[in-house]
C-alpha positions, 0 to 999 in steps of 0.5 A: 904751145900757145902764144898768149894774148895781149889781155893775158899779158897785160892781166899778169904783169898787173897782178905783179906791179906794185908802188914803192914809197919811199918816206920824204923821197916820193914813189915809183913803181915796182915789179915782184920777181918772187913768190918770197917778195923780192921786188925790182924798182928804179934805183931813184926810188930807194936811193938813201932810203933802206926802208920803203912801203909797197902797195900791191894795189889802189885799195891795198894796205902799204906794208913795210920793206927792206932795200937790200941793195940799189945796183948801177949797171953798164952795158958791156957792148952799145949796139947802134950807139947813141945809148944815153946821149 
């Protein structure tokens, strides 16, 4: 097996990221997690919104999604402490 390299990595997390807009709230990016178009973003993005806009990229057409949900997430166990301070 071989280890990809950075250009291979880089190419495809380019190909996955996209822009979340959010009317009246600004954008943030987003990342798909699946071929059926579910996509991760910081939960700032879509806070109050339930629908958005993606663009796959800068020449891209803006195409309408839901929010499905905006999750808080704790860690369970701060290794080295200092986490969030």
């Amino acid at each position: 097996m071989t280890q990809a390299g950075f250009g291979e990595v880089a190419e495809a997390l380019r190909r996955t990221t996209v822009q979340v807009s959010s009317a009246g709230r600004g954008f943030g990016s987003g990342v798909i997690l699946s071929s059926d178009g579910l996509i991760v973003t910081n939960a700032h993005v879509v806070l109050y919104a339930s629908q958005v806009q993606i663009q796959a990229n800068a020449a891209g057409d803006k195409v309408p999604a839901t929010v499905l949900a905006v999750a808080v997430i704790r860690l369970c166990t701060v290794v080295g402490g200092g986490w969030g301070r």
